[in-house]
N, C-alpha and C positions, 0 to 999 in steps of 0.2 A: 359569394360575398360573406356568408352569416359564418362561416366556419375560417375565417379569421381571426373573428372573438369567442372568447369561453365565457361560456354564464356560471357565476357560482351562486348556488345557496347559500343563502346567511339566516342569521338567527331574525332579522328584523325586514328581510327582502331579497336582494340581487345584488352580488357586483358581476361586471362585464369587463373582461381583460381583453386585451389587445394580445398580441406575439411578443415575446421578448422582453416581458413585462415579470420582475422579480417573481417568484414562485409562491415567497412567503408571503405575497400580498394580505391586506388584512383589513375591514371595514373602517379601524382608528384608522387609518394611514387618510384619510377623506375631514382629518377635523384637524386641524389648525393648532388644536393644543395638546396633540402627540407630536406633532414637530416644534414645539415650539419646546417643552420635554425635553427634545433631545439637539435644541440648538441648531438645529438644522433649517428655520425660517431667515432670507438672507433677504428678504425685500417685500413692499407691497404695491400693486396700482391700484389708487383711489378714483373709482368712478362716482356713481348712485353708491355701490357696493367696492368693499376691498378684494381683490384676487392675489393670491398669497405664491410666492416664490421660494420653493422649497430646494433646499442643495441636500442628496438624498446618496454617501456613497460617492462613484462616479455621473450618478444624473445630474442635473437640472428641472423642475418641474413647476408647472402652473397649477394650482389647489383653487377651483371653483365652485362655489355655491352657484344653485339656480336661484336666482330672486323674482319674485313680481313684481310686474312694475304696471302702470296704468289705473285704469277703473280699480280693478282684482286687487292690490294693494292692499287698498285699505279694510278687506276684508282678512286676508290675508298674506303674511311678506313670502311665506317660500312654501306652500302647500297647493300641490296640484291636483285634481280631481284624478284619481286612478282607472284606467279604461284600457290594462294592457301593458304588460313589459315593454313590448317594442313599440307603445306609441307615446312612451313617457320621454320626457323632451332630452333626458341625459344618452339616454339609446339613439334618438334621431341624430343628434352631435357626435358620436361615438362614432355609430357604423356610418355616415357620413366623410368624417376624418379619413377612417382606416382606408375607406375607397378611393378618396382622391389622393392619402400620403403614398399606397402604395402604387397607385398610379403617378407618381413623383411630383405633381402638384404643390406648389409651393404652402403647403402649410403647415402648422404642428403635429408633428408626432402624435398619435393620440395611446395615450397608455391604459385608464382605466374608468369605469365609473363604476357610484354607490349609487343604489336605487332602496330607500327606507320607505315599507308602508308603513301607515295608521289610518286602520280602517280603510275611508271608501278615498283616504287622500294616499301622495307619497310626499318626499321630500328628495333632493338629489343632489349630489355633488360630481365633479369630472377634472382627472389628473392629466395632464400634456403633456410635452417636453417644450421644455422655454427655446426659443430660439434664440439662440448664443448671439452674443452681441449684437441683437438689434433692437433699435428702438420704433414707436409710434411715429407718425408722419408729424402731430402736433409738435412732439418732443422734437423733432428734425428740423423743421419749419420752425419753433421758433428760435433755430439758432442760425439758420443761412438757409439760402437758397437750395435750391436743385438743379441742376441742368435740363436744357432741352429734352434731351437724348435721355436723361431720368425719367421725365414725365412723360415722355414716350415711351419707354420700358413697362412704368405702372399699366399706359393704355392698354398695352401689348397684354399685360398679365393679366389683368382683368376682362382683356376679349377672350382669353384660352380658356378662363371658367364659365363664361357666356357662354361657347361653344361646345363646351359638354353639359351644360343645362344645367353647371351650378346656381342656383338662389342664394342669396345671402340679402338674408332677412335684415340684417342691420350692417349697412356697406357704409362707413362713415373713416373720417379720418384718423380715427384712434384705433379703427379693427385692421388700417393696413401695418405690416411692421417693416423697414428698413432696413437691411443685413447689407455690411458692408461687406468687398471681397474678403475673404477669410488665405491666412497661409499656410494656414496647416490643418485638415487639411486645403491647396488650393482650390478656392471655388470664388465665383464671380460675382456680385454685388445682385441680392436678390430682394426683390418684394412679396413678400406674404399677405397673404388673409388671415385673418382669426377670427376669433370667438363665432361658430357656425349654430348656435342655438337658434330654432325654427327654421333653418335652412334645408334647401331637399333638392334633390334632383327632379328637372323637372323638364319638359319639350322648349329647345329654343323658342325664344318670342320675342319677337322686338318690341312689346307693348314693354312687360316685365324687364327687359333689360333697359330699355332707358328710365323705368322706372328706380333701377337701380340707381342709375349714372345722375339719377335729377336727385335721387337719395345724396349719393356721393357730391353733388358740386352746394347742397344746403349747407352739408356736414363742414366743409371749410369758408361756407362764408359767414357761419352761426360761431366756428373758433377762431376766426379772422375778426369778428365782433369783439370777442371776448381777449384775444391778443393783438391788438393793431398791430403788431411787428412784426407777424406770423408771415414768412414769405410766399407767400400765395397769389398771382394774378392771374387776370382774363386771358393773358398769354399762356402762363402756366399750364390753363383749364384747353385751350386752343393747341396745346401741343399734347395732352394727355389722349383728348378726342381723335386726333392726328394717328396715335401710334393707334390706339383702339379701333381706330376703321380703317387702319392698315392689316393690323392679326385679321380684322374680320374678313377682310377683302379675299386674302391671300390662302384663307382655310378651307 
């Protein structure tokens, strides 16, 4: 698994490359305003935090800061206590990614991460590849419906990561993405997972995994609040569970 990715020394820490990953790589390429330099910022999504959309060449990429969030905050926004290259949360997402993309798992490309110490803290950011036309389930939902047979598919996809023991520390409606069939080239209308920060491989468990699933049906009724028009019902949730303990059944 580890000889996937390169580690490089930097002047201030670590980056971690993935395969296939430009050669000239470079620690600016992790700040926001060396693309922005070179014109090459083509979009943002505002959560808590902004995650930045970079047109790079012929790529696509996702540009993420780690932020704090919770209690830790308020002491501080993006500084983590350091106790180890590979236990810093940008490596946990990174080598993560790379195992499940190339096991063909429906998620981002993972291309790189910057790992900066100071002192007994670091700070970190992590490049993807965007997934080419697709959107959030929120952005989807609040424009129309979904079919049966969609929200069966999502069940479907989110039982195949259960059953290799993915965790997905934040499974909510804004981390799935929506890719519509594509023509060129042809491929079939898929669901993603994203943003896997604190996520791990980990022993099936039906505790944990409906703990997921009870994460997942908050997450649309907390954006359902917040967009009454959002296409989302107790049907909807009743054909997702449907396909989901169909993949499980049948694995």
């Amino acid at each position: 698994m580890n000889a996937q990715i390169q580690l490089i020394k930097t002047a201030q820490g670590h980056m971690a490359v993935c395969q296939d990953t430009p050669t000239d790589i470079d620690p600016a390429w992790f700040s926001v305003d060396f693309w922005r330099a070179k014109n090459a910022v083509v979009g943002s999504s505002k959560g808590r935090y902004t995650t930045w959309f970079v047109a790079f060449e012929h790529s696509h990429w996702v540009l993420r800061h780690y932020w704090r969030g919770g209690l830790m905050e308020k002491f501080s926004k993006d500084a983590y206590v350091y106790t180890g290259l590979e236990n810093t949360r940008a490596m946990g997402e990174l080598r993560l990614l790379d195992v499940l993309y190339r096991e063909d798992f429906a998620v981002p490309k993972p291309i790189a991460a910057n790992i900066v110490r100071d002192g007994l803290f670091y700070r970190a950011d992590i490049i993807i590849e965007r997934v080419e036309g697709a959107e959030d389930l929120v952005a989807k939902l609040g424009k129309g419906a979904m079919s049966t047979e969609q929200w069966q598919a999502l069940g479907a996809t989110i039982a195949q990561f259960h059953q290799r023991g993915v965790y997905h520390a934040d499974l909510n409606a804004k981390n799935i993405l929506f890719q519509p069939a594509q023509t060129a080239p042809i491929t079939p209308e898929r669901f993603y997972l994203i943003d896997f920060d604190r996520g791990e491989l980990k022993t099936p468990s039906p505790q944990w995994q409906q703990s997921n699933l009870d994460r997942l049906l908050r997450s649309f009724n907390k954006e359902q609040a917040k967009l009454p028009n959002l296409a989302f019902t107790a049907d909807n949730w009743s054909s997702l569970l449907q396909g989901y303990q169909t993949a499980m059944q049948s694995a």
